[in-house]
C-alpha positions, -999 to +999 in steps of 0.1 A: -391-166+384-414-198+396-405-213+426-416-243+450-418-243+485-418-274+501-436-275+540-465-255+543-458-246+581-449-210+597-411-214+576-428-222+546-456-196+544-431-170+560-406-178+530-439-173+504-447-143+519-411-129+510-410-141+475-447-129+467-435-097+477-414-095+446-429-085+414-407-107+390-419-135+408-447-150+386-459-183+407-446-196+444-464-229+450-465-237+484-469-276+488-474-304+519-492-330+518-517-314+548-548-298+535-551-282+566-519-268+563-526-255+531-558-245+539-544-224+565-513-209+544-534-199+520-557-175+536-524-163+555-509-156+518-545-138+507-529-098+504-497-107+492-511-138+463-529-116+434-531-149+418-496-162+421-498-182+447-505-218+443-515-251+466-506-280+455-502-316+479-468-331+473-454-360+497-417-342+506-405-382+510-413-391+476-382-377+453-394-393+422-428-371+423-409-338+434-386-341+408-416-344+382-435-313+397-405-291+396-405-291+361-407-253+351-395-240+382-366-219+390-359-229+424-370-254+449-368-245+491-369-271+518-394-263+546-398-296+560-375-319+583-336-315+577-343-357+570-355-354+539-332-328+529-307-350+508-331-370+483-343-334+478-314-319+467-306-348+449-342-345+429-333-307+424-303-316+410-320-340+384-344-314+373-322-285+370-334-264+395-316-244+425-321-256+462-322-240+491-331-256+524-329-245+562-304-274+572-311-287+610-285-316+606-245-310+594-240-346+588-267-346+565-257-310+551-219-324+547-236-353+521-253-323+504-220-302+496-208-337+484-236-331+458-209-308+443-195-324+409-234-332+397-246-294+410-215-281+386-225-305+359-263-296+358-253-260+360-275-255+395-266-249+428-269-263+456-276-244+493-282-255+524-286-242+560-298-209+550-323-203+581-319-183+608-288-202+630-273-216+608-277-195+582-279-156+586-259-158+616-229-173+597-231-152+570-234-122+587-201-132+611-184-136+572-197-104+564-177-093+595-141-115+586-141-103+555-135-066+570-103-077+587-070-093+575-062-118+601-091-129+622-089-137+661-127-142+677-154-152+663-182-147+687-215-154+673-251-148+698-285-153+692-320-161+709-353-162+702-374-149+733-410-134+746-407-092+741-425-099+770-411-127+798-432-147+820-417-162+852-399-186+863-382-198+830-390-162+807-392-180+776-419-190+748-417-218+722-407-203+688-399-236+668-401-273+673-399-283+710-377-314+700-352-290+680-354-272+711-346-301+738-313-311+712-300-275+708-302-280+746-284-303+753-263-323+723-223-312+722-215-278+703-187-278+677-165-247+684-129-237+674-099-233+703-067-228+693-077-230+660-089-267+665-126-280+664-132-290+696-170-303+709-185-284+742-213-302+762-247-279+758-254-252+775-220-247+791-199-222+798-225-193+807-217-155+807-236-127+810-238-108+779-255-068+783-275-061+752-285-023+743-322-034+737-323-062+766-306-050+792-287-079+809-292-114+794-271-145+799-260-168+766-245-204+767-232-228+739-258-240+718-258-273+695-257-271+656-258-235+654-225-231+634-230-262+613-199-263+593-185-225+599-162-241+625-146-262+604-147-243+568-126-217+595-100-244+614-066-235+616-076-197+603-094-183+633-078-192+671-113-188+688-151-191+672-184-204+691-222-198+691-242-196+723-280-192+724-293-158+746-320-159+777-331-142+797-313-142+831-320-174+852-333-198+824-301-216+820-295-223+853-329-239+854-327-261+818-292-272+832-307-291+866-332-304+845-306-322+827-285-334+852-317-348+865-318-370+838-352-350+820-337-351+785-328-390+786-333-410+757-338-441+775-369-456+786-376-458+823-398-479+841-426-454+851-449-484+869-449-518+861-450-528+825-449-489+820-423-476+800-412-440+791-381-418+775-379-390+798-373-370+771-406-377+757-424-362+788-400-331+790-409-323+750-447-324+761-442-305+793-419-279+773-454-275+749-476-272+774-455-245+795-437-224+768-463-227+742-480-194+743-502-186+715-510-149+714-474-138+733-449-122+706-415-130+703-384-114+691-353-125+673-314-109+689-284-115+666-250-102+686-221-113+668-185-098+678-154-105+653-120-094+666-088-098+645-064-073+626-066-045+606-035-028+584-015-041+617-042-028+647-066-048+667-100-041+656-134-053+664-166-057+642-201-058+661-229-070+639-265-063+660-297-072+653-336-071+669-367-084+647-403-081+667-436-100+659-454-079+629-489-075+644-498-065+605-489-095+591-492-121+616-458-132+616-437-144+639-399-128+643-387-164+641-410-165+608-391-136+595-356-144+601-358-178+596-380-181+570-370-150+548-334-157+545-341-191+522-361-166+504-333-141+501-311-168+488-332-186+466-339-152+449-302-147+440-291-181+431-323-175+402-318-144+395-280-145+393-280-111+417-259-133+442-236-145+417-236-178+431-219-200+410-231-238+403-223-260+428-232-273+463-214-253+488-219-245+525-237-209+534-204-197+544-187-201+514-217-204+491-235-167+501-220-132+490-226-117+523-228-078+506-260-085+485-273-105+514-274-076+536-288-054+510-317-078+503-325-081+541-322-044+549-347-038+524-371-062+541-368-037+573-346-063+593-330-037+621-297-050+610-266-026+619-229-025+626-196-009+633-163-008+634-140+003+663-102+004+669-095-017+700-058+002+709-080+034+702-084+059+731-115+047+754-131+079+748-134+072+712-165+066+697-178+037+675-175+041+635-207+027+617-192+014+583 
């Protein structure tokens, strides 16, 4: 298998790593049109290479030229901003090669599943938002469903934190401070009643206990389901994703934005001076939660309630990633970065079977040969099964 990597960056180099890990991977060529970037991913790939590894510059925003290096390839991965993501499916398409990107937009992932009739027709398929949220968060909540007969809940939360929290705000950067700012504060999609509803950002806080973290707080989050909410509409009465911090951050991001920080419209600093607010709150967000050196860590708590043979029965899927000191990588490296791996893997190798097509990750992702490819990589990923008209003193079964 050969594959292509578009983006160079900490996704892109994380999602090398993985597939140079394999053996029947012959070549992974890592491309951006940054020879720093390349410079840099290169020496991070040194161990894992052996020769297979290759840096090539390729402009993401030229289609034409991406569709002329795929030739030969098995697979092509988007690493770079969800914007370009449609011309390069499209160009994957016309070369006959599997995609795989890590979404960041569902408007622009909706025109990709539309892709459908020529993914079929070129006998390729087509698969976005396969990061971390959205991505392994949605298919691990389908890994759940699928356990039950009717489903009721659909409680998907996840964060990306410091193992170690600094006052006042306990948090550190772990991806694009923009991506960030709009996870923040743009509307979450959500089911109620079975209906798709929108929920302003960062609303509706709970407190949410956590076996490894102790007491945390979580709050709706923007974009994190992409299109699970509405693949699931009319099926499942109740389904949202908040985001998890550490006690007291929320509060603090939420007067920010009633203060008008995350404004997109220019203000009048001083005269003839001009300024977005938002623009100074993304460079004050890099300055303070930037913390090059501080490890992070990656919590997945997802809780599906529904039926079983007539009971009321609850799924609990957990997981905890840390920074790998040995490698250098970031948990938001890993679980972002190695589940486009995972599922460019079994679209090539037909492991998944993934048919041709374009599909969304919920519909598009076997969830069973998922979790077997990312337990193998070491991801603390576990779960059980419990009876919820079951005695109180009865204990968790792991399935």
């Amino acid at each position: 298998m050969r594959f292509l990597i578009l983006g160079s960056g900490f996704q892109g180099r994380a999602c090398a790593y993985d597939m140079l890990r394999n053996p029947a991977v012959t070549e992974v060529a890592l491309c951006d049109m940054s020879e720093a970037n390349l410079a840099s991913a290169k020496a991070f790939l040194a161990k894992v290479s052996k020769g297979r590894a290759k840096f090539k510059r390729l402009d993401a925003g030229n289609p034409a030229a991406v569709k002329k290096a795929l030739q030969g390839y098995s697979a092509l991965v988007s690493c770079v901003p969800y914007f370009l993501n449609l011309p390069l499916a499209k160009a994957a398409i016309a070369a006959r090669v599997h995609y795989v990107d890590l979404g960041g937009n569902t408007d622009i992932v909706k025109k990709e599943i539309a892709l459908h009739p020529l993914a079929v027709k070129a006998g390729v398929s087509v698969l976005p938002d396969n990061g971390l949220g959205p991505g392994m968060i949605s298919t691990l909540a389908v890994h759940a469903m699928s356990m039950l007969d009717t489903v009721d809940e659909v409680l998907i939360r996840d964060g990306g934190l410091p193992q170690k929290p600094a006052p006042p705000m306990n948090y550190m950067l772990t991806f694009s401070e923009h991506g960030l700012i709009n996870e923040y504060v743009a509307p979450a999609t959500a089911l109620r009643d079975g209906k798709l509803v929108q929920i302003p950002g960062l609303s509706e806080t709970e407190i949410i206990d956590l076996p490894t973290l102790g007491r945390c707080e979580a709050a709706h989050a923007a974009g994190g389901l992409s299109t699970l909410a509405e693949t699931y509409a009319g099926k499942v009465r109740t389904m949202d994703n908040k985001l998890i911090r550490y006690p007291g951050h929320i509060a603090v991001i939420n007067a920010m934005a009633a203060m008008g920080f995350f404004d997109d419209k220019a203000l009048e600093v001083r005269k003839g001076v001009k300024v977005a607010p938002r623009e100074i709150a993304a460079k004050l967000f890099r300055r303070h939660f930037h913390r090059p050196g501080d490890e992070d860590m990656v919590v997945i708590h997802n809780i599906v309630r529904g039926l079983k043979d007539g009971r009321p029965a609850e799924i609990v899927h957990s997981l905890v990633d840390r920074a790998d000191k040995a490698t250098g990588m970031t948990a938001m490296m890993r679980t972002t970065g190695w589940p486009a791996s995972i599922v460019a893997q079994m679209a090539a190798d037909g492991r998944g079977r993934i048919k041709p097509g374009a599909y969304p990750v919920e519909i598009g992702v076997p969830p069973e040969p998922f979790i077997e490819e990312a337990c193998k990589r070491g991801f603390n990923l576990t779960w059980k099964f419990r009876w919820l008209d079951a005695p109180a003193s009865a204990a968790a079964a792991a399935l």
